[in-house]
Each structure stands twice: as C-alpha cells, then as structure tokens.
C-alpha positions in Angstrom: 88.7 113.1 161.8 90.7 109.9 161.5 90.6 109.5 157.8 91.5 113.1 157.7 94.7 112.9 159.4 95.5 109.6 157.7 95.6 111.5 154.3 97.3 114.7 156.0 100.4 112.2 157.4 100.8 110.2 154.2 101.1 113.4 152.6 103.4 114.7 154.8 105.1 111.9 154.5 105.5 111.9 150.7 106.8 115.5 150.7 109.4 114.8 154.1 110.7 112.1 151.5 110.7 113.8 148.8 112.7 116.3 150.4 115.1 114.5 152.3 116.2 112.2 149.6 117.4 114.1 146.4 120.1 112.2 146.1 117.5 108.9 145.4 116.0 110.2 142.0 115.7 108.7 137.9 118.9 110.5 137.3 120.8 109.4 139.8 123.7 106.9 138.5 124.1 103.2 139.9 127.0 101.4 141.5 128.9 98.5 141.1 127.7 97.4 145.3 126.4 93.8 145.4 123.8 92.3 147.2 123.9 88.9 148.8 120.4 87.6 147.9 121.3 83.7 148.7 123.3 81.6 150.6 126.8 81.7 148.5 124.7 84.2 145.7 125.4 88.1 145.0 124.1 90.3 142.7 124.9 93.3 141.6 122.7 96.3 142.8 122.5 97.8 139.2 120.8 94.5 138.3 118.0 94.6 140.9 114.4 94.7 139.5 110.8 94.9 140.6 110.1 91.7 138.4 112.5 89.4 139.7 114.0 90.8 143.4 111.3 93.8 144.9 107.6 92.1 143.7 108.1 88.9 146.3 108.8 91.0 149.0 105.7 93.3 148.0 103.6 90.7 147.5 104.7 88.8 150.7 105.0 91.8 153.1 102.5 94.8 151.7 99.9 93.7 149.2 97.7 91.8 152.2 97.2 95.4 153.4 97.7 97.6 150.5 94.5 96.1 148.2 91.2 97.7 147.6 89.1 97.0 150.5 91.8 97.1 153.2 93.5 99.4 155.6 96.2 100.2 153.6 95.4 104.0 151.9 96.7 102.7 148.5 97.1 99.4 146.9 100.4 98.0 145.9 100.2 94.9 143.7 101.7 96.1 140.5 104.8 97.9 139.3 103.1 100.7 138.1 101.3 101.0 142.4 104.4 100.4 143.9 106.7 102.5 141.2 104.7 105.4 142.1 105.4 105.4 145.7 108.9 103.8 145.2 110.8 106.5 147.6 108.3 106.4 149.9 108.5 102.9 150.3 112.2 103.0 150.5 111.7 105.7 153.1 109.0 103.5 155.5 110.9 100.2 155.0 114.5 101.7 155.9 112.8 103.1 159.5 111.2 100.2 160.5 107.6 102.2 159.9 106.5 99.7 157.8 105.7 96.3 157.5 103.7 97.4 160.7 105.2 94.5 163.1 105.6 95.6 166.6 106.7 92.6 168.2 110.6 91.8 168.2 111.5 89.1 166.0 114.5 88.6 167.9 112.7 87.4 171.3 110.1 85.1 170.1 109.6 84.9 166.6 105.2 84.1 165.2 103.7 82.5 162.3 102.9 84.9 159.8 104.9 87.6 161.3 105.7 90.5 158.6 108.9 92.2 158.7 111.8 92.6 156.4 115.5 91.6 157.0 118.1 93.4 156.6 118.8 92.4 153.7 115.0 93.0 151.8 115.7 97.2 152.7 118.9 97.1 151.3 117.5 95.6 147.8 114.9 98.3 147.9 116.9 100.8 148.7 119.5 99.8 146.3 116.2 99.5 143.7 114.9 102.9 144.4 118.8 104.5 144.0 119.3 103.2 140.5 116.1 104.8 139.4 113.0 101.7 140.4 113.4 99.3 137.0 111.0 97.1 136.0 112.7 94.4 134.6 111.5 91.6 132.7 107.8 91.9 132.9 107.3 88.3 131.8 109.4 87.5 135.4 106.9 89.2 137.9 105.7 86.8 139.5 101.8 86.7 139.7 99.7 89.0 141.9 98.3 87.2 145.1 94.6 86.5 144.9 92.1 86.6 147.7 88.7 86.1 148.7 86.4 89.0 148.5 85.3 90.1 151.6 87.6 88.0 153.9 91.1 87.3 154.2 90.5 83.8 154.1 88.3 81.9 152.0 84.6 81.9 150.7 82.9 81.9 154.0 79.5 79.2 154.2 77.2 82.3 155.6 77.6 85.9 156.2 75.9 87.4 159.3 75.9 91.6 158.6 74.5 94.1 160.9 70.7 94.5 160.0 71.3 98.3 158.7 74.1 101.0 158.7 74.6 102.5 162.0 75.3 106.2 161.8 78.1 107.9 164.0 77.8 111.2 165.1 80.5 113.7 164.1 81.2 114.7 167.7 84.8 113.7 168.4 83.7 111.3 171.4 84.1 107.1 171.7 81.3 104.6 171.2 80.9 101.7 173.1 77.9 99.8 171.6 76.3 96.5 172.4 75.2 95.1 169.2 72.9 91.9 168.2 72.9 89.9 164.6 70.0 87.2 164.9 70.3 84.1 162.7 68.4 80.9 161.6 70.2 77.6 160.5 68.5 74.7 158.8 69.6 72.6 161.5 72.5 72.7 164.4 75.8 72.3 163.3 79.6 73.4 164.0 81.5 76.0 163.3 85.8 76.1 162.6 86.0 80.1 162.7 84.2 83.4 162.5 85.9 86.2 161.3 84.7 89.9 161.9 85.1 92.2 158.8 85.0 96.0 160.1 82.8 98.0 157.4 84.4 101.0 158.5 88.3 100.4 158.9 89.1 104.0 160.4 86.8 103.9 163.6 86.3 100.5 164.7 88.4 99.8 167.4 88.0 96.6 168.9 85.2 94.7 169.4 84.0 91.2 171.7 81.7 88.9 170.4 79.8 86.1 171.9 77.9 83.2 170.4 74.3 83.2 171.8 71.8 80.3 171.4 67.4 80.7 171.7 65.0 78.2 172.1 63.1 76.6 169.0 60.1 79.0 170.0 61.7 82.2 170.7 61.7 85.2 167.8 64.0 86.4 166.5 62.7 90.0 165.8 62.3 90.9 169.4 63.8 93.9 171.2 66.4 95.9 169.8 69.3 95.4 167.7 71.9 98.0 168.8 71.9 99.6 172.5 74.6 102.0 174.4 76.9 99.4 176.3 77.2 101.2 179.2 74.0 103.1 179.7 72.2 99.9 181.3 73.3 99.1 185.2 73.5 95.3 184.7 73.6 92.3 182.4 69.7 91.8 182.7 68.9 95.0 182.3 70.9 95.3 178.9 69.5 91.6 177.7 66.5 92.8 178.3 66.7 96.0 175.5 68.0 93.7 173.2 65.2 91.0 173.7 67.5 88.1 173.8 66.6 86.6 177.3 65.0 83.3 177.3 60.8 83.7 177.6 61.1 82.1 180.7 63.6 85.2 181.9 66.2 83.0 181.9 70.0 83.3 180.7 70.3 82.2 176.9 73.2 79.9 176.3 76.4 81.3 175.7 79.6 80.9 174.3 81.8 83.8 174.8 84.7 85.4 172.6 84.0 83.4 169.4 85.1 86.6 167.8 87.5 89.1 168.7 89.1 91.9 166.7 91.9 94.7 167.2 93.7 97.0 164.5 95.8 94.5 162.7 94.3 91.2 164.0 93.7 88.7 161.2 91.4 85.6 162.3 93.6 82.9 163.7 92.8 79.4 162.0 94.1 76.3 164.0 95.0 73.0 162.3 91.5 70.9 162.1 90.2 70.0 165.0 91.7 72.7 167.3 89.4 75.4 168.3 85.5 76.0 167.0 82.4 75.5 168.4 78.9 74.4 168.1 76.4 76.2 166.4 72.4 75.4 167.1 69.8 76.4 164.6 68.7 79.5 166.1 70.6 82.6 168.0 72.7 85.0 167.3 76.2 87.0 167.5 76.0 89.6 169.6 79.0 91.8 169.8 79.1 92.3 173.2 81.6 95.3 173.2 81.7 97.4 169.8 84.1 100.7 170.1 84.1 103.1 167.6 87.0 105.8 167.9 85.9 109.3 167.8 85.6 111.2 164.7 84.7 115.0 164.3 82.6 114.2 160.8 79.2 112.2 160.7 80.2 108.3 159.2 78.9 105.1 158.9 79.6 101.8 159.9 77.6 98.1 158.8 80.6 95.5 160.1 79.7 91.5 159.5 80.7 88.0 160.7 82.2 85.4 157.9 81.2 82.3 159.9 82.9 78.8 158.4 81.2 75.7 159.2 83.0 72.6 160.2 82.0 68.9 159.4 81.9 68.0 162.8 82.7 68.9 166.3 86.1 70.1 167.9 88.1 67.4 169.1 90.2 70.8 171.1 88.0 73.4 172.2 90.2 76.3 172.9 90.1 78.1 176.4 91.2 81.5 177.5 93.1 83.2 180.5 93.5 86.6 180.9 95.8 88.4 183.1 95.8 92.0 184.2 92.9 94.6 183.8 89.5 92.2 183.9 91.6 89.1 184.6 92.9 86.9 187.3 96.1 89.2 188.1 96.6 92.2 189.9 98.7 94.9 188.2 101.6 95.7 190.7 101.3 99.1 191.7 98.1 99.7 191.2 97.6 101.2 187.1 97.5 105.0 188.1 99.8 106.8 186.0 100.5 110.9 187.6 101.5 113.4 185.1 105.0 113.9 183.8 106.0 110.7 184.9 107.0 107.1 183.1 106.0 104.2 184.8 106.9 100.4 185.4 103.8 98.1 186.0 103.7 94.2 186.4 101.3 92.0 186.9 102.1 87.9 187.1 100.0 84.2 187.2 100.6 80.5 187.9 99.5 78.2 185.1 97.4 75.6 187.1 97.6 72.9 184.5 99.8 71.5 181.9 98.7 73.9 178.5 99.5 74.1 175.3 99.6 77.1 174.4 98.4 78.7 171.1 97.9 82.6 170.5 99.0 85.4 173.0 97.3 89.2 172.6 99.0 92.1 174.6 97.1 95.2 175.3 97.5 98.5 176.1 96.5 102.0 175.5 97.9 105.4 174.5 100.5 105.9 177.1 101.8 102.5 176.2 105.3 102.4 175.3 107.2 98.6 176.2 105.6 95.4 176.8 107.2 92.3 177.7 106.2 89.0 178.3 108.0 85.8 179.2 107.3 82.4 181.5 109.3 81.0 184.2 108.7 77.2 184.5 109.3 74.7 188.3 112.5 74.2 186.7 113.3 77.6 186.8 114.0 77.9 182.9 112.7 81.2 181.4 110.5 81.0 178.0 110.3 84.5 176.2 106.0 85.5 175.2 106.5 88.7 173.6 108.6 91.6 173.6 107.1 95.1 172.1 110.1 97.8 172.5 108.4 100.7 171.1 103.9 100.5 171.6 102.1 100.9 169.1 98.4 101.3 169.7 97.6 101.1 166.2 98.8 98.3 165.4 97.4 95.3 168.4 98.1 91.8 166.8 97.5 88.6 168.3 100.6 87.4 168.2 100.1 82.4 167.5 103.1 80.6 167.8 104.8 78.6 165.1 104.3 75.4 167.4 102.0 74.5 170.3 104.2 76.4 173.5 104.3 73.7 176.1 104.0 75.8 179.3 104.0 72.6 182.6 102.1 73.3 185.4 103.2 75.5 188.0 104.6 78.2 185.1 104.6 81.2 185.8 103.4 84.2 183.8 105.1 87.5 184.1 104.1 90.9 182.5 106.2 94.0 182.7 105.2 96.8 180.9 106.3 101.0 180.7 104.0 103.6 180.4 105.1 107.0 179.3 102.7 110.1 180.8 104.8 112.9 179.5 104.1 115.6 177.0 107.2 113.8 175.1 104.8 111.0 174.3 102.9 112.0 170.8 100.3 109.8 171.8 99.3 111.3 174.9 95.6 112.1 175.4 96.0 115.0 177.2 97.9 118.3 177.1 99.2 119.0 179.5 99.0 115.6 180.9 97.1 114.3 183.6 96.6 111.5 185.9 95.3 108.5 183.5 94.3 105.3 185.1 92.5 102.1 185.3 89.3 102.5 185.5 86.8 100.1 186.2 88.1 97.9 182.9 86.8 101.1 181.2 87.9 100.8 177.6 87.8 104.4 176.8 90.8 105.3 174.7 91.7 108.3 177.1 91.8 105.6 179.8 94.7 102.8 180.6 94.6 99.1 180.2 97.0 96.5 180.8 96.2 92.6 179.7 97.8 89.9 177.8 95.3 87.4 176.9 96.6 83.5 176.4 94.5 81.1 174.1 95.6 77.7 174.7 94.4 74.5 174.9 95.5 71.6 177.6 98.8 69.8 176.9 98.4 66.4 175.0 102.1 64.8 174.4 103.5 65.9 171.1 102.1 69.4 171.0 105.2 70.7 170.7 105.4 69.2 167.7 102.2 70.4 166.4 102.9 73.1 163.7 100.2 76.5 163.9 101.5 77.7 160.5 100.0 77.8 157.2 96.8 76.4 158.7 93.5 76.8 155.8 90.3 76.3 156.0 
C-alpha cells in the first residue's frame, strides 16, 4: 500500500508541476538577473550550470538519499538523473518539501542538518528557467562514493535476520520482538551499530538491545521472531525466544545500542564517546520492530552493521527520556477529543551537570509543532528544537554541533500542538475520534509524546568538543 501511494504522489507531483509551471520550459529565454553566490561575487543567472553551481548542492543535499539502495524513489547523482526531474526539483526545493529537514534552522541549528538557503533555490530556480544546462562536463565535480550497505563505512561484522520475514497484506501494524544470535572469537568492544531496514517502506521504528549468554548456553534455542505484545510479561516473552539464562535468570543487558526512525542516520561520536562492550557470545534482539501496514503481502530481512572499537569507551553515553514511557508527566493528560487542536507539555529537572549530545522528538499522526528548549538556575533559556510544521515521516535525531552544557538544576520544557481535525491530512480517522495515550502503545493510530536526550556527564571543556564530521 505504501510503495503504492509513494509512486501515485510523485506522479502526481510531476504532472501538478508540469502543469503549473509552463512558463519554466527549454524554450523559455534567460535574463540578465544575477545571483550573489559569494561574499562580494555575482553571477549572472544565464551563466548558472549543473557542472559548476547545481551538482554541489545535489551532491551535498539529495544524493545521500536519492542513490540505489535508499529511500529516495530515484537516484540523483548525475546530470542526466537530476536533468530529468529538473522542474520537479525546482518545484520541491522552492516549497520547502525537500531536503526533508523539519527542524528550524533558525532556533538551534545540528550537525549534518540538510536544508538549502535562500540563496541555493534561487540558483535552481534560476537553472531550471534558462532551460537546465550542463556546463562544462570536465567541471562537475565527482559523484560522492559510499559504502555498500551502510552509510558509513565497511562495517567489521554484519548480524542479518536469520531469514526473510513475510508480512501479511492486511493493512494492520506489526509490532515484533525479534532475536539475531552471534559468536565472537573472543570479547571485545564495539564504537557503533547501525540498523539497515531491508524494507525501507514499512519499517517504522525499531529498539534494540545488546544481550550477553553464558559460555555454555546455545545459541539455537527457542524462537527467533515472536508477536511483541501477545506475551503478558518480560519472562514470558524471554522465554519464546529462549534467551534466558539456564539457570532462569535475566541475561545481561545493554539497552538501546540501536535505534532507528524514518530519516535517522547512526550517530558517531568523536573516539571515545559512546560504545560498548561486546562478549563473545549473545545477541541483538530488537526489542520493538514496527512494521507499518500494507494492503499487499511483502517482505522484510533488516541487519545490524556492528563496528568494533580498539578498546573500551572512556564516555559511555546515557539516556533520559521525558514524556510518554519517561520520567515526565504530559500536562493535561495526552487525550486528544475530536475536532479539536491541542497544547500538551510535559517538563524535567536535570539532576546533574550533562553534556549533552543528541536530542530525538517524537510524535505521531496528529502531531503538528514541537518545541523544545532548557531554562537553567540562572534563569537563561537554551533553545532544543523547534519543529513548526510535524512531519511524521521524517523523525531525525537531531546531535548538536558541540557538547550542550546543560548545569544542574536545568530544566527541560516540552510544548507541543496536536491537530485532531479533519483539516489534518494525516488524521487516522474520518471522521475523527478521541486518540490518546495509551499505555506507551506505539500503534500509529495512537499518540505519543517524548523527546529523548543522549548525553553524557559534563567534563570541563565539552563545550568545546566538536560532534561534527566525526568517522569511524
């Protein structure tokens, strides 16, 4: 169903733009407007080119989605992929549609964030008007390479679910607890393990934890997939999946080694910050797999890039969690009637000096603002996040250029709007109903409200420490 109506709105799309913007075609003459593309540097518009002005912001802003392999429906890394859909590209760029980046650079700006300036839509607009040239071929600069498989590097082992798992064509969510055993030479640490969706249209989200056995326990034992929420308690579902101790005892744990959302890339730290230990023998068991629904039969077989380190983290990371599952009640209570647009918060005291890393906001369909921001002892106010229009598609987690320094005592504060009116496109249900909380269900039809905080506590001269352009 979902890969269905992906295809029907790009082609709607397509012919809305095709339509709308006659004006925009070969034929159409150029003008003598300049652009300023520099500090103290015009050009003219009739001089812009894909070699030399439109591939870097391509390369820069699209191609990391728009490659074989990745969410993007069609690749753009040449002139001949992006000359092809040159007016709808003008079209997605000029509304703000695309680069998909929800969060407002003018509030608190991210590493890595992907949006276009002013001034990048006016050079493709200005591009696409005088008929998309090519340019100098010899000036393109060279297509961005990257790793098969990941988004960031060759990883040291790749842990796949055993098998495909099928998904039944009935227009209904899964919620699946799934297990991926492993066996190491010998105990060791890890920097990162990044989760690779095998089927980009219907995973949702998923929660993974790092489980550890004893020397003597199998790893063939019980089940490798079971229904998340058809088993009354913890034991019960260990228990299907065979991954208690013999003894009946709780394995080891580390939780939330891996988490994933549509449009979360893995988030790697400078050395040292983050990872965790890994001993010879367990397992990564994804603790809560969702699978949107979809009204034809599919397939899904996800895997884990895991990265090893050379030794052990000198910064474990931690998390807090505020809201729905967390430490904060959401004030009123998350119920949101019919025909009505709501204003929930929810807020928390930092209890120690952090450093903080990596913030994720969360919501659900009826989502429509989000705001985040901390108010320190000293009463001084430190903007989080600010997302003015929701997009549930689109759920980054958002790390900061440098360690955020938040001193004890801060305060966290959430407000967020939620829109339960048939003017919302995204509503669930028509007509609308009452949609609330439930529980910390997940279900898609239900609500949520979170924003999750990785941090780590403060040393002095974090605030100096940068978080971009980290590599493995």
């Amino acid at each position: 169903m979902q890969e269905h109506l992906l295809y029907w709105f790009w082609l709607g799309l397509f012919l809305l733009v095709a339509c709308t913007q006659t004006t925009d075609s070969k034929d159409s003459k150029s003008t003598n407007d300049t652009i300023g593309i520099a500090q103290n540097t015009v050009i003219s518009t009739s001089d812009i080119t894909f070699a030399e002005h439109i591939a870097p912001i391509i390369h820069q802003n699209c191609t990391p989605c728009h490659r074989p392999g990745e969410a993007g429906p069609f690749p753009l890394r040449t002139y001949k992929e992006v000359a092809k859909h040159a007016r709808m590209i003008q079209y997605v760029t000029s509304t703000g549609f695309m680069p998909p980046w929800p969060a407002d650079p003018t509030y608190r700006s991210f590493a890595g964030e992907r949006f276009l300036s002013e001034q990048d839509k006016e050079l493709i607009k200005a591009w696409v008007r005088n008929g998309w040239p090519e340019g100098d071929a010899s000036k393109t600069p060279p297509i961005p390479q990257y790793p098969e498989g990941s988004q960031l590097g060759k990883p040291d082992m790749v842990l796949k679910m055993p098998e495909e798992y099928f998904l039944e064509g009935n227009s209904e969510d899964n919620f699946l607890t799934m297990k991926i055993p492993y066996e190491l030479p010998k105990d060791t640490f890890v920097r990162l393990i990044e989760f690779v969706p095998g089927n980009r249209r219907l995973v949702h989200h998923v929660n993974s934890h790092l489980l550890f056995f004893n020397k003597k326990q199998k790893l063939d034992v019980g089940k490798w997939v079971v229904d998340a929420y058809e088993h009354g308690n913890r034991r019960a579902l260990y228990t299907d999946l065979g991954i208690l101790n013999d003894d009946g005892t709780y394995p080891e744990l580390i939780p939330l080694v891996s988490n994933y959302l549509p449009g979360v890339e893995a988030n790697v730290y400078p050395n040292g910050v983050g990872g965790w230990p890994m001993k010879k023998k367990g397992a990564i068991v994804m603790n809560d797999i969702h699978y949107g629904p979809t009204a034809i039969d599919d397939y899904d077989q996800s895997y884990f890039n895991v990265f090893f380190a050379k030794e052990a983290p000198k910064r474990p990371t931690l998390e807090l969690q505020l809201g729905t599952l967390g430490i904060s009640d959401i004030i009123p209570p998350l119920v949101i009637p019919p025909d009505t647009i709501m204003t929930f918060k929810t807020r928390a005291k930092v209890l120690g000096d952090i450093s903080l890393l990596t913030i994720n906001p969360h919501m659900h369909l009826l989502g429509k603002e989000f705001k985040a921001w901390a108010v320190t002892p000293q009463q001084d106010t430190i903007p989080l996040v600010s997302i003015p229009e929701w997009d549930f598609r689109w759920q980054y987690f958002y790390t900061f250029k440098k360690m955020l320094h938040l001193p004890q005592g801060t305060i966290i504060e959430v407000e967020a709007i939620y829109d339960n009116t048939s003017e919302n496109p995204n509503n669930p249900y028509d007509p609308p109903r009452v949609i609330a909380e439930r529980d910390g269900s997940m279900r898609t039809t239900d609500e949520m409200l979170q924003l999750i905080l990785t941090f780590v506590p403060y040393q002095k001269g974090d605030e100096n420490i940068s978080l971009e352009n980290s590599s493995l």
